[in-house]
DSSP file (Angstrom, degrees, kcal/mol; ACC not computed):
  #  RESIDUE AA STRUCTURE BP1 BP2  ACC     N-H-->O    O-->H-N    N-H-->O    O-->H-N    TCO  KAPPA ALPHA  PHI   PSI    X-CA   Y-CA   Z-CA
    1    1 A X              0   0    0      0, 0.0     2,-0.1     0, 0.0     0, 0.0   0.000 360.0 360.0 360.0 146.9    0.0    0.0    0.0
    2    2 A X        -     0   0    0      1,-0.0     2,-0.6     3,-0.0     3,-0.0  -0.523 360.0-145.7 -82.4 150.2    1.5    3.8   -0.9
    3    3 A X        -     0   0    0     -2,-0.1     6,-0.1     2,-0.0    -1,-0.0  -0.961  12.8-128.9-124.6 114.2    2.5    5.1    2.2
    4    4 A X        +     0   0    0     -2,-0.6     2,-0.4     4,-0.1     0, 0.0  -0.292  35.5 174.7 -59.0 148.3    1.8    9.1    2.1
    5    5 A X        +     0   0    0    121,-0.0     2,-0.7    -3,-0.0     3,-0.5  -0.975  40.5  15.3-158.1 141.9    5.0   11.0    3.1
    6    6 A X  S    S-     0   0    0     -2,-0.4   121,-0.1     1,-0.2   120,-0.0  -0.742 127.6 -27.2 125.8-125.6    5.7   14.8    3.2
    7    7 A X  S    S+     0   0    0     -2,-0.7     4,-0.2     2,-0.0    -1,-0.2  -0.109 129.0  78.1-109.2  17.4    3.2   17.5    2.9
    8    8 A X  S >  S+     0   0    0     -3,-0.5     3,-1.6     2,-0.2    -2,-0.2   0.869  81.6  72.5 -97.3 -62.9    1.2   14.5    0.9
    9    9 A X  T 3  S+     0   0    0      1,-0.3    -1,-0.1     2,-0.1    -5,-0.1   0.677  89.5  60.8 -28.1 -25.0    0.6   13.3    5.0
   10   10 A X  T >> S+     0   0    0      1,-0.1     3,-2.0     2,-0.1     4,-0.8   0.914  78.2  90.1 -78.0 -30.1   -1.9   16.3    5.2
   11   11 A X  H X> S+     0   0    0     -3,-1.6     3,-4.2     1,-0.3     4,-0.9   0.638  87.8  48.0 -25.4 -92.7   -4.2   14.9    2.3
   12   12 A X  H 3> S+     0   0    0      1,-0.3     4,-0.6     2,-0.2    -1,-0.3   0.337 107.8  47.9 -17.4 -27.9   -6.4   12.9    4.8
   13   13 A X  H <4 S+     0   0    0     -3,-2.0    -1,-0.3     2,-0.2    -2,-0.2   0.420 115.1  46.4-113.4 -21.8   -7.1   15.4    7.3
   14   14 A X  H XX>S+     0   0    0     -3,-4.2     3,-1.6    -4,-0.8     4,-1.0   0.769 117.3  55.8 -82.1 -73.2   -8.1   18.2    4.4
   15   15 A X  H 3X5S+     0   0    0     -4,-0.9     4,-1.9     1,-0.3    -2,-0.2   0.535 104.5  41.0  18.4 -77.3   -9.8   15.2    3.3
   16   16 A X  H 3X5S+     0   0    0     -4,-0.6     4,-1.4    -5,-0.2    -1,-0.3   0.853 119.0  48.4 -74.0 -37.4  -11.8   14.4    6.2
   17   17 A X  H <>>S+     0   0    0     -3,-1.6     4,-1.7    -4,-0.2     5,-1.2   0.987 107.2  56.5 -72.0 -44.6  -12.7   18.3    6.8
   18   18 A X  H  <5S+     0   0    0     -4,-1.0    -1,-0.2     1,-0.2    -2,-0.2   0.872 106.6  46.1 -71.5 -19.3  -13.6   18.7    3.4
   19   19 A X  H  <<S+     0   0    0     -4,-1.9    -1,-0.2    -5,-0.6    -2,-0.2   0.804 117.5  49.4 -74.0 -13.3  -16.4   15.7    3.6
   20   20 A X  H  <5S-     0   0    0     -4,-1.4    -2,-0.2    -5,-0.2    -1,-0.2   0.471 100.7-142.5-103.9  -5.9  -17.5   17.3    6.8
   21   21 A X  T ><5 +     0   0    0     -4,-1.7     3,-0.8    -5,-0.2    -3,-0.2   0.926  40.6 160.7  58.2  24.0  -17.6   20.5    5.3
   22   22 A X  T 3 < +     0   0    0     -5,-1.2    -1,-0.2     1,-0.2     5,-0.1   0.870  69.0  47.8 -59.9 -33.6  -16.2   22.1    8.7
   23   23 A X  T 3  S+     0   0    0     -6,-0.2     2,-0.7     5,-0.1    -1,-0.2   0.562  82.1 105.5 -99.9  -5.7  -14.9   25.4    7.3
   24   24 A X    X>  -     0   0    0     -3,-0.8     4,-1.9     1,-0.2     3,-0.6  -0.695  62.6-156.1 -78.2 121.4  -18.1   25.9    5.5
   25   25 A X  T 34 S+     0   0    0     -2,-0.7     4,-0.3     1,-0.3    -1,-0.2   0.839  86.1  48.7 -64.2 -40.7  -19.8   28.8    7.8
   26   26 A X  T 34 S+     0   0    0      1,-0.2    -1,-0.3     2,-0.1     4,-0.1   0.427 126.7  15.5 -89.5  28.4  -23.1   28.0    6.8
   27   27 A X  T <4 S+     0   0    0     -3,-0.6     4,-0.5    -6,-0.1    -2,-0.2   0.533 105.4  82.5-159.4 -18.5  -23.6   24.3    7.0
   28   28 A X  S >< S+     0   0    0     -4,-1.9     3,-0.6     2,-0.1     4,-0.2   0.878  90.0  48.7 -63.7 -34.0  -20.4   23.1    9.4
   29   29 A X  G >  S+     0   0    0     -4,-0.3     2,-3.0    -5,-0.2     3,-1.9   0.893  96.5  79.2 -72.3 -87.8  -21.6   23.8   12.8
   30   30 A X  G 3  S+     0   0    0      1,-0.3    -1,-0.2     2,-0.2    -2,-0.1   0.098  88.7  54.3 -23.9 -26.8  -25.0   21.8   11.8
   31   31 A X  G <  S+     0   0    0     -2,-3.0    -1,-0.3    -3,-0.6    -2,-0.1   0.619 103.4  57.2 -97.1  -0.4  -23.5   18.3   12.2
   32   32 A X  S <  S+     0   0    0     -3,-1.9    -1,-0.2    -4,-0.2    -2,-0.2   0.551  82.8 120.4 -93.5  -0.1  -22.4   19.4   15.9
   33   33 A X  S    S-     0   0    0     -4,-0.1     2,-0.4    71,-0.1    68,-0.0  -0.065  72.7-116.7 -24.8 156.2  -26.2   20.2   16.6
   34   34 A X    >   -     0   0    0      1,-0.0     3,-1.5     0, 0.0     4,-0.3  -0.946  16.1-147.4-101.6 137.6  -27.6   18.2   19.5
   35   35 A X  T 3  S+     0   0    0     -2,-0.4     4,-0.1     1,-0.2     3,-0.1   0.302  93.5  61.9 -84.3  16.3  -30.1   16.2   18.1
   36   36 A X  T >> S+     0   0    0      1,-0.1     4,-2.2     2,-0.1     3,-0.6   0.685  80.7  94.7-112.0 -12.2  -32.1   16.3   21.3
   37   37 A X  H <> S+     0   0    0     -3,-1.5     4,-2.3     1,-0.3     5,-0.3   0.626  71.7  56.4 -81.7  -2.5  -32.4   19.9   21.0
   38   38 A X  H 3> S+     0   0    0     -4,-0.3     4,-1.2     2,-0.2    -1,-0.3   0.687 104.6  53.1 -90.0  11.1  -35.6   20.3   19.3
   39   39 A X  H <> S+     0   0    0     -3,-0.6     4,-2.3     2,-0.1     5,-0.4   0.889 109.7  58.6 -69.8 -55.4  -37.6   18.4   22.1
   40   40 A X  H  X S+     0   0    0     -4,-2.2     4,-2.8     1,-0.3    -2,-0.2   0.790 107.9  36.5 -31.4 -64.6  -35.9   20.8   24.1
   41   41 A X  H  X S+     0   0    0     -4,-2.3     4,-0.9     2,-0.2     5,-0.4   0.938 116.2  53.1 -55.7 -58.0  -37.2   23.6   22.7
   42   42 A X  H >X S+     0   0    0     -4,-1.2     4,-5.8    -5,-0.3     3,-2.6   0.992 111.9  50.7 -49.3 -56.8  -40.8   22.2   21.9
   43   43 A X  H 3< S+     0   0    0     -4,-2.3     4,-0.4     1,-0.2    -2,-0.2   0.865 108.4  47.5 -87.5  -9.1  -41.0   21.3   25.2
   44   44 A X  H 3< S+     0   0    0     -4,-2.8    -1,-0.2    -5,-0.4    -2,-0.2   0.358 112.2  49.5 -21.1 -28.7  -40.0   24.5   26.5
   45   45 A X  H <X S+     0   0    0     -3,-2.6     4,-4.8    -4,-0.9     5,-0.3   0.580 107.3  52.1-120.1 -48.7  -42.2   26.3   24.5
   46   46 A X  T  < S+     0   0    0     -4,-5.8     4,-0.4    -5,-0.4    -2,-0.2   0.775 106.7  53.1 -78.8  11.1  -45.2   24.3   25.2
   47   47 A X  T  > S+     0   0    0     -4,-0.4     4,-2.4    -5,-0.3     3,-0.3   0.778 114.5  47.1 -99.5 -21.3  -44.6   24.7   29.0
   48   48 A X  H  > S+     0   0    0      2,-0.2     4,-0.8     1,-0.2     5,-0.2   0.958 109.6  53.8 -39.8 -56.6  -44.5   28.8   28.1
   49   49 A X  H  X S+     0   0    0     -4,-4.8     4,-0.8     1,-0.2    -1,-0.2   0.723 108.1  44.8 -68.6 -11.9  -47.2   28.3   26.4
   50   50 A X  H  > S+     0   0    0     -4,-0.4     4,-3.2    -3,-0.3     5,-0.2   0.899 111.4  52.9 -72.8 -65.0  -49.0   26.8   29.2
   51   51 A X  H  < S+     0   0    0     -4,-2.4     4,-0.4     1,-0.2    -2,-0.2   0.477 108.6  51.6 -53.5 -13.2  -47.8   29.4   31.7
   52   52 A X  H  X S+     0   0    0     -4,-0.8     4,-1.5     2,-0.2    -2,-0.2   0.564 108.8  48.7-102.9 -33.8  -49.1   32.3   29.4
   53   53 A X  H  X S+     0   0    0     -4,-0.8     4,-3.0    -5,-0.2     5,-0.3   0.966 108.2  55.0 -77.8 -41.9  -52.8   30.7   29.0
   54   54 A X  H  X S+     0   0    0     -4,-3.2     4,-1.7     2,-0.1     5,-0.2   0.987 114.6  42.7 -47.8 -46.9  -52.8   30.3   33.0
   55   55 A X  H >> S+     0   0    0     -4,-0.4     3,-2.6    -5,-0.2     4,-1.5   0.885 112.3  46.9 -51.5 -79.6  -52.0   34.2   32.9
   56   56 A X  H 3X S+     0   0    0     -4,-1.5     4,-2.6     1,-0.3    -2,-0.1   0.820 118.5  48.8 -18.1 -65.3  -54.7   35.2   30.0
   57   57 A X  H 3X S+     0   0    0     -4,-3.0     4,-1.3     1,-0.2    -1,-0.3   0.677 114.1  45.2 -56.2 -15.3  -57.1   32.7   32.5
   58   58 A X  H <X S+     0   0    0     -3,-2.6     4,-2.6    -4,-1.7    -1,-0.2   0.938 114.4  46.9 -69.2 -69.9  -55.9   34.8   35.6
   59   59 A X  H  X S+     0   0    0     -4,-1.5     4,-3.6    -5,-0.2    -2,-0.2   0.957 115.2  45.7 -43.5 -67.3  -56.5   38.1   33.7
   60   60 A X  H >X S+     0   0    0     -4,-2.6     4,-1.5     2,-0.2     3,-0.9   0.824 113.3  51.3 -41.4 -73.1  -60.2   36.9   32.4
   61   61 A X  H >X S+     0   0    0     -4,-1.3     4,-2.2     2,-0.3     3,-1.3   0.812 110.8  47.1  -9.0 -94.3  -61.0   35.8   35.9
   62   62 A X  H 3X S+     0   0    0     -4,-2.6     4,-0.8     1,-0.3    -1,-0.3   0.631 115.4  48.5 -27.3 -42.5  -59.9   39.3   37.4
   63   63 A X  H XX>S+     0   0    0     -4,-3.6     5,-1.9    -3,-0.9     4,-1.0   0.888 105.0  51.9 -50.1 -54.2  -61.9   40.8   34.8
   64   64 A X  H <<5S+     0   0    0     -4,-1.5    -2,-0.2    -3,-1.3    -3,-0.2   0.835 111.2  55.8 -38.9 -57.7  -65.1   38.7   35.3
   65   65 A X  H 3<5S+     0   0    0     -4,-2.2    -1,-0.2     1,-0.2    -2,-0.2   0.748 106.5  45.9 -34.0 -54.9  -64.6   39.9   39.0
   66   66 A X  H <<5S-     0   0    0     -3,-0.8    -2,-0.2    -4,-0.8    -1,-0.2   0.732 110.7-120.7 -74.0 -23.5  -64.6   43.7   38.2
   67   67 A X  T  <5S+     0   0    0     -4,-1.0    -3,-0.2    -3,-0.0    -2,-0.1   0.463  86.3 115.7  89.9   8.3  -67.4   43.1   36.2
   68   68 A X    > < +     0   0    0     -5,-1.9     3,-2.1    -6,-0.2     6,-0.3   0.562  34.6 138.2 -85.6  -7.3  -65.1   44.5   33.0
   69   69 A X  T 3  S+     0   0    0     -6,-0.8     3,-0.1     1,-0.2     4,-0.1  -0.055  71.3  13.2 -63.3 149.6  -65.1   41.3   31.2
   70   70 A X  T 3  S+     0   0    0      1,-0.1    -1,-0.2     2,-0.1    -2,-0.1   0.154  97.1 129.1  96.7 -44.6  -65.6   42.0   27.6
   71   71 A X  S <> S-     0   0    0     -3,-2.1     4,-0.8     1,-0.1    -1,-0.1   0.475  80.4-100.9 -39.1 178.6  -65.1   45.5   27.6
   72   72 A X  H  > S+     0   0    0      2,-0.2     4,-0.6     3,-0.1     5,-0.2   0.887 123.2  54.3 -75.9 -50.2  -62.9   47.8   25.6
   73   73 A X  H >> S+     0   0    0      2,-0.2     3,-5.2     1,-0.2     4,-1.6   0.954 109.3  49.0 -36.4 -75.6  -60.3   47.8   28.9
   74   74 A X  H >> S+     0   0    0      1,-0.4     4,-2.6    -6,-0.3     3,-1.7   0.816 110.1  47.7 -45.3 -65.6  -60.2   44.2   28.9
   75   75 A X  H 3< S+     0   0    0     -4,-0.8    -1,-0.4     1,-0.3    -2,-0.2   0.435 111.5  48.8 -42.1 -15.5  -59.5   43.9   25.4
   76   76 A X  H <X S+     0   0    0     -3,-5.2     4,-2.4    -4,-0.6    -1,-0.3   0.602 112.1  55.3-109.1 -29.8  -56.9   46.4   25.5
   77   77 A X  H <X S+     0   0    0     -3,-1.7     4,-1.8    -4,-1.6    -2,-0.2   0.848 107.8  44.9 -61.8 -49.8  -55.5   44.5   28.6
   78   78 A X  H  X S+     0   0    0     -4,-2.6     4,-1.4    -5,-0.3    -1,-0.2   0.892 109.4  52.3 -60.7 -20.1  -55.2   41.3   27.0
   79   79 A X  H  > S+     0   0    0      1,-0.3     4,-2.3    -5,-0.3     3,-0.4   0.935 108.4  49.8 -82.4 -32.9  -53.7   42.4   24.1
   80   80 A X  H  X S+     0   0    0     -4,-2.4     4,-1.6     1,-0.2    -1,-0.3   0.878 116.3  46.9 -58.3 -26.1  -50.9   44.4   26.0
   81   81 A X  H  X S+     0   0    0     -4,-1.8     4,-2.4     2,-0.2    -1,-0.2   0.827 113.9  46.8 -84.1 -19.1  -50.4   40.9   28.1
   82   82 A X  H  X S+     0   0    0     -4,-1.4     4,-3.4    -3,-0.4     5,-0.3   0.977 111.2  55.4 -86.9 -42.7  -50.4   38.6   24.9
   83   83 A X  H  X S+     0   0    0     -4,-2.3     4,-0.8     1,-0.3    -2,-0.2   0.888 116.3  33.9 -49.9 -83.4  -47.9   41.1   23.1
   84   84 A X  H >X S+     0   0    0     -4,-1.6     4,-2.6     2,-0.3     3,-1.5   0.795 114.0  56.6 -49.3 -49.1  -45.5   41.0   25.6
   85   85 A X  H 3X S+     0   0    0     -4,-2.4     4,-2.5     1,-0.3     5,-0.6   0.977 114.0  49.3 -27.0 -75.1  -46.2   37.1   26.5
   86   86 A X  H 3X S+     0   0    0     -4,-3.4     4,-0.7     1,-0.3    -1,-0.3   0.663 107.4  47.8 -64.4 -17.5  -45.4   36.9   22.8
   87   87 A X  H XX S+     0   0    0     -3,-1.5     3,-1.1    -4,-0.8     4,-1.1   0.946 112.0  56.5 -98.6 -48.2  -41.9   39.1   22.6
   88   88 A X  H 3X S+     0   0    0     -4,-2.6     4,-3.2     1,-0.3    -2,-0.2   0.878 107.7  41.7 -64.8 -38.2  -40.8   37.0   25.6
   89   89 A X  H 3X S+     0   0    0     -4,-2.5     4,-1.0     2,-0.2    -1,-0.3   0.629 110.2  60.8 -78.0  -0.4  -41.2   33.6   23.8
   90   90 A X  H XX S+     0   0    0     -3,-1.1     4,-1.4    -4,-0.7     3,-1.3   0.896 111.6  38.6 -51.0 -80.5  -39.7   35.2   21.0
   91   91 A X  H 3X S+     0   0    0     -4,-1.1     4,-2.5     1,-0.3    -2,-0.2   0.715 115.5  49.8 -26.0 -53.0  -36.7   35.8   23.2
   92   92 A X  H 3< S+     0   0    0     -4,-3.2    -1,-0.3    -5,-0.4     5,-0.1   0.969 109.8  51.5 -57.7 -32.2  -36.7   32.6   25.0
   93   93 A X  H << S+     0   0    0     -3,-1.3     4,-0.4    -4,-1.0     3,-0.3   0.698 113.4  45.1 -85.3  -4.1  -37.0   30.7   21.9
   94   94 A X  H  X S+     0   0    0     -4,-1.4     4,-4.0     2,-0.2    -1,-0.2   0.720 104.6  59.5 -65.9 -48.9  -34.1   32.5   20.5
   95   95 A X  T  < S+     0   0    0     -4,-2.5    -2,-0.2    -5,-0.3    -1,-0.2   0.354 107.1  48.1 -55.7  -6.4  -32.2   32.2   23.4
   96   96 A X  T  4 S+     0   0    0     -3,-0.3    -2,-0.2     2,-0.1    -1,-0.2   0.472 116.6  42.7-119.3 -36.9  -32.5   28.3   22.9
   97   97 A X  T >> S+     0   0    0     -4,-0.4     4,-2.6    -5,-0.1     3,-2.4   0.966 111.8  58.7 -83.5 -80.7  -31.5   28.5   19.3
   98   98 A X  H 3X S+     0   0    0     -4,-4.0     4,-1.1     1,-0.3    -3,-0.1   0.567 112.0  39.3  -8.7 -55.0  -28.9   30.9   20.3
   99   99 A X  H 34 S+     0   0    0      2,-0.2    -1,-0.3     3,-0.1    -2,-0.1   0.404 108.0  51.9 -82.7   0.0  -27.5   28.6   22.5
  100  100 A X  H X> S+     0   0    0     -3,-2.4     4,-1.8     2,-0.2     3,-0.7   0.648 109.4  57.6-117.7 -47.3  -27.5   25.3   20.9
  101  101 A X  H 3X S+     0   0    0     -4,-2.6     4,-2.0     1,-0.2    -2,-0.2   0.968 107.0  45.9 -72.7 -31.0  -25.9   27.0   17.9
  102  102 A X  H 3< S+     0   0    0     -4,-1.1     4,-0.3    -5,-0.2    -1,-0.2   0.481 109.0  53.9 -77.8  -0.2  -22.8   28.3   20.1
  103  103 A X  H <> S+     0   0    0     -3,-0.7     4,-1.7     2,-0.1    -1,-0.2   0.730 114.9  49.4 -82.2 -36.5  -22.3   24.6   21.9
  104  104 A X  H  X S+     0   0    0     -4,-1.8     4,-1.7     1,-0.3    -2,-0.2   0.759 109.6  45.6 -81.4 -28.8  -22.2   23.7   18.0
  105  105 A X  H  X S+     0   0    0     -4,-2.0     4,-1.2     2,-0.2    -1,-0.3   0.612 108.3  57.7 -69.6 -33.0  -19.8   26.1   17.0
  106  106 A X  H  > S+     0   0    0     -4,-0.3     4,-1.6     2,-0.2    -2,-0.2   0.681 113.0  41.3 -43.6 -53.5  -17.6   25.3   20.0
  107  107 A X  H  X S+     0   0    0     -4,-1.7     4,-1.9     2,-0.1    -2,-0.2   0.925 102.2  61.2 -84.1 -21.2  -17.4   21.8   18.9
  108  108 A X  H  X S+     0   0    0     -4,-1.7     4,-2.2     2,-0.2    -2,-0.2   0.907 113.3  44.9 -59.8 -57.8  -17.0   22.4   15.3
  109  109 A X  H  X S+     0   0    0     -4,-1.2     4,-3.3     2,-0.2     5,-0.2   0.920 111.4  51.0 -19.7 -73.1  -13.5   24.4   16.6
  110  110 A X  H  X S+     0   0    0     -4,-1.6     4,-2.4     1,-0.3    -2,-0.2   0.783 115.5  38.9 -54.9 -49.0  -12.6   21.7   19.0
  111  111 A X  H  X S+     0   0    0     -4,-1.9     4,-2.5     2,-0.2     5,-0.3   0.979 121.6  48.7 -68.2 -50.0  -13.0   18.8   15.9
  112  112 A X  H  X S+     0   0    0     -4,-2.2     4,-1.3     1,-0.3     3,-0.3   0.915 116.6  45.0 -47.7 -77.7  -11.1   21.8   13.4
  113  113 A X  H  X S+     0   0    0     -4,-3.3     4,-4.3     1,-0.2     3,-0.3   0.812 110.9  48.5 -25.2 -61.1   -8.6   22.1   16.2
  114  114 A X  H  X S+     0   0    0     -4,-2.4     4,-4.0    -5,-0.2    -2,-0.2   0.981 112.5  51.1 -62.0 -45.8   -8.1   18.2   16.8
  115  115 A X  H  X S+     0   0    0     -4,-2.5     4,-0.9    -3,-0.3    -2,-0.2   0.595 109.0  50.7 -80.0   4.3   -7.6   17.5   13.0
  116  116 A X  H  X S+     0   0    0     -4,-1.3     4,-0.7    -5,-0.3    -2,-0.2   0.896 113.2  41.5 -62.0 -76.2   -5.1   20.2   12.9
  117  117 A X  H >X S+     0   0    0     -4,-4.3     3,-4.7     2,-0.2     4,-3.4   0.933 110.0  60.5 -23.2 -70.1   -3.2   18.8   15.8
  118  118 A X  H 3X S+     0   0    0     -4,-4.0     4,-1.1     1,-0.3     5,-0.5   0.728 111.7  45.7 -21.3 -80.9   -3.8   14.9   14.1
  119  119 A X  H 3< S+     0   0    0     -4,-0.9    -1,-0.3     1,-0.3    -2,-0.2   0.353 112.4  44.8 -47.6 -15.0   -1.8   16.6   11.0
  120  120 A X  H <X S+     0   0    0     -3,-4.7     4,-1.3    -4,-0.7    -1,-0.3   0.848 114.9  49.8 -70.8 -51.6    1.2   18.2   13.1
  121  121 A X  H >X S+     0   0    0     -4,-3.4     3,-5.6     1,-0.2     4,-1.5   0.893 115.1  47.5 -57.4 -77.5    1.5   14.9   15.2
  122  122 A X  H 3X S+     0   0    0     -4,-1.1     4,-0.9     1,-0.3    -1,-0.2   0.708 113.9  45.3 -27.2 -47.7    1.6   13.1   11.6
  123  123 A X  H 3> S+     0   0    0     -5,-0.5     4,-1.5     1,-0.2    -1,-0.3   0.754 113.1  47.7 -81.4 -19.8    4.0   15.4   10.3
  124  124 A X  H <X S+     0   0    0     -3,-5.6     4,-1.0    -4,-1.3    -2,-0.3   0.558 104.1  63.9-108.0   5.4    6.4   15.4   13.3
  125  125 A X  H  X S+     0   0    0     -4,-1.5     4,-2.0    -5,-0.2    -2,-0.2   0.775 102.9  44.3 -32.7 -60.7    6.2   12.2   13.2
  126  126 A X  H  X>S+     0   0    0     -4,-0.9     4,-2.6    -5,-0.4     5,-0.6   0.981 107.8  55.0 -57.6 -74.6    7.8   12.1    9.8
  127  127 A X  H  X5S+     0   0    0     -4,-1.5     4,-3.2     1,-0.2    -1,-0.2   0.934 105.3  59.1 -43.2 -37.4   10.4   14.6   10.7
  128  128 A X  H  X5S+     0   0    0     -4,-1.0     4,-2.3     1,-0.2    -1,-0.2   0.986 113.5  44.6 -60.6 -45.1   11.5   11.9   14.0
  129  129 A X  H  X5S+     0   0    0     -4,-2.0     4,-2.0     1,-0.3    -1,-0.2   0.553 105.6  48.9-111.6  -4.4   12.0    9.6   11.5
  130  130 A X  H  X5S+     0   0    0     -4,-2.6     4,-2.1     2,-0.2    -1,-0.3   0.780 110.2  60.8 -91.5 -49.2   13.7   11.2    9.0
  131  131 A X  H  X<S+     0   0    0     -4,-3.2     4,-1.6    -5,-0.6    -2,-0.3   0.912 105.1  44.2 -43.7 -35.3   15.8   12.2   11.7
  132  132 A X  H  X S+     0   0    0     -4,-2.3     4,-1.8     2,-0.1    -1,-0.2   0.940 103.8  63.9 -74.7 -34.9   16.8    8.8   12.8
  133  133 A X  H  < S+     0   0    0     -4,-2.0     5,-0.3     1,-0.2    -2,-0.2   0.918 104.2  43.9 -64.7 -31.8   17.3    7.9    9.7
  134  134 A X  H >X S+     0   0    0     -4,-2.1     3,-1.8     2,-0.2     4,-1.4   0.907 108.8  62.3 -35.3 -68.5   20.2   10.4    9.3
  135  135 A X  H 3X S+     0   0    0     -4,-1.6     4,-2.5     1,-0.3     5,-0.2   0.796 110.9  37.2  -6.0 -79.1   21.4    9.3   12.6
  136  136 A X  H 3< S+     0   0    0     -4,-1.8    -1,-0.3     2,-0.2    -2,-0.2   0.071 110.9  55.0 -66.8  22.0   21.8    6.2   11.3
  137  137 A X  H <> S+     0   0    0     -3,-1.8     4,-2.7    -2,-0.2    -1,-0.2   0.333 108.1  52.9-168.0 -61.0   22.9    7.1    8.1
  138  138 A X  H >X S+     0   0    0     -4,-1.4     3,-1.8    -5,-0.3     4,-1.6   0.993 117.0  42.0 -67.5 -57.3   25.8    9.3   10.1
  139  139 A X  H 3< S+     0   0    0     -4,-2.5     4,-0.5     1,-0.3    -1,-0.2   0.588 108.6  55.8 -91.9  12.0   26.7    6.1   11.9
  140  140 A X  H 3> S+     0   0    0     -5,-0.2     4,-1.5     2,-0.2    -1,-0.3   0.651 108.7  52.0 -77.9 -28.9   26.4    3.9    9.1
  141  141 A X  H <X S+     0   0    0     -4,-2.7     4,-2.3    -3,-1.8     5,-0.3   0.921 110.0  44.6 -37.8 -81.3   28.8    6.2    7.7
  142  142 A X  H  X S+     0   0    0     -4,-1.6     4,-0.7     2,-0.2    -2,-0.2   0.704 109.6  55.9 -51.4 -26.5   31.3    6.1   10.6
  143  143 A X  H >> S+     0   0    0     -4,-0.5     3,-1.8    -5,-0.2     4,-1.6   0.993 107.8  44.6 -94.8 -70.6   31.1    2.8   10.8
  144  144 A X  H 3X S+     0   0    0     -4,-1.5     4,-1.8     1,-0.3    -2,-0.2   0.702 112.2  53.2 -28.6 -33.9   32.1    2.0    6.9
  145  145 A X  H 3X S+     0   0    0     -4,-2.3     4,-1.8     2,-0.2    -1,-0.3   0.684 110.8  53.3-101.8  -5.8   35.1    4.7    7.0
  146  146 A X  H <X S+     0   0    0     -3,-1.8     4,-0.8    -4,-0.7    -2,-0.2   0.961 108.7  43.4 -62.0 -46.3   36.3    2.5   10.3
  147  147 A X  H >X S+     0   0    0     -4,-1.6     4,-2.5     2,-0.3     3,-0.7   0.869 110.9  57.9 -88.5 -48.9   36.2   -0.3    8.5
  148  148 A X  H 3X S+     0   0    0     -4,-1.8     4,-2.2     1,-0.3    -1,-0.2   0.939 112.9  46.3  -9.4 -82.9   38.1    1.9    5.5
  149  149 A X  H 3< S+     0   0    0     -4,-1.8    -2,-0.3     2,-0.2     4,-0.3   0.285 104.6  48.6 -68.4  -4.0   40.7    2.6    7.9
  150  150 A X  H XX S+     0   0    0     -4,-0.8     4,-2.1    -3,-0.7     3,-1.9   0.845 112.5  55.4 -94.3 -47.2   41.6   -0.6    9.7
  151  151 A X  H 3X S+     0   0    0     -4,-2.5     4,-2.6     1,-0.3     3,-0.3   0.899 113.0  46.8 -31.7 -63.5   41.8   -2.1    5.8
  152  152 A X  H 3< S+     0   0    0     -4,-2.2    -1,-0.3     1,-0.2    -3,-0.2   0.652 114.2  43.2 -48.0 -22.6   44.3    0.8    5.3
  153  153 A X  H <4 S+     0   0    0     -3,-1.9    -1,-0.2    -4,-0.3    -2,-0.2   0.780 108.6  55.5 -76.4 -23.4   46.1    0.1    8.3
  154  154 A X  H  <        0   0    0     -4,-2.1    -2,-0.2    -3,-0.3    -3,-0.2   0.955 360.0 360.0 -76.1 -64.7   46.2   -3.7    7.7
  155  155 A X     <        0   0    0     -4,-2.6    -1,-0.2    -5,-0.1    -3,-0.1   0.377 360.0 360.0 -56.0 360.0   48.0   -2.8    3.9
């Protein structure tokens, strides 16, 4: 089997990044998503939504009570409580998104990062070993021009 050597050693590791599409901004983080996170979010959102009809039923109630239910007030009351209800699950649910994409982005680094390393380790690997082989090289050397010289002393 061909045995990569060189700057040839990096092949694999662009390789592997380019099937994973990591450096692509729009579409790299996605495969570090947590796959768990849209339950998260749904159910998040329907216990919001849950907590926002017990308000509305709170308001109605309190209304019913003053004897305003119906009214122009009330109507101007709900709408101010749903309005806001509604910019705060904007916010949460953004905040949820928000967050799930910066965990994803974090690891997308962290993989970027490791298959950087992989390809230094790889590469100074290579360099130890072209360094012994010199080494041995040098003492393969020495060893032959001993051998040189005891023949010349021997004649």
């Amino acid at each position: 089997m061909y045995k990569r050597q060189g700057i040839a050693s990096y092949q694999p590791y662009l390789d592997q990044i380019s099937q994973q599409q990591l450096l692509d901004p729009a579409q790299g983080y996605q495969q570090f998503m947590s796959p768990y996170q849209k339950e998260i979010i749904d159910t998040t959102m329907r216990d919001y939504d849950l907590q926002a009809g017990m308000g509305r039923k709170q308001i109605r109630e309190a209304q019913a009570g003053a004897g305003a239910f119906g009214g122009s007030r009330a109507g101007i009351e709900m709408s101010q409580y749903q309005a806001e209800s509604d910019r705060n699950r904007a916010a949460m649910l953004a905040g949820l998104y928000g967050q799930g994409y910066q965990q994803a982005l974090q690891q997308q680094q962290q993989a970027l990062a490791n298959l950087q390393g992989m390809g230094t380790y790889a590469t100074g690997l290579e360099q130890q070993g072209i360094a012994a082989l010199g080494t041995l090289g040098a003492e393969n050397r020495q060893l032959e021009q001993m051998k040189l010289n005891q023949l010349a002393q021997a004649q």
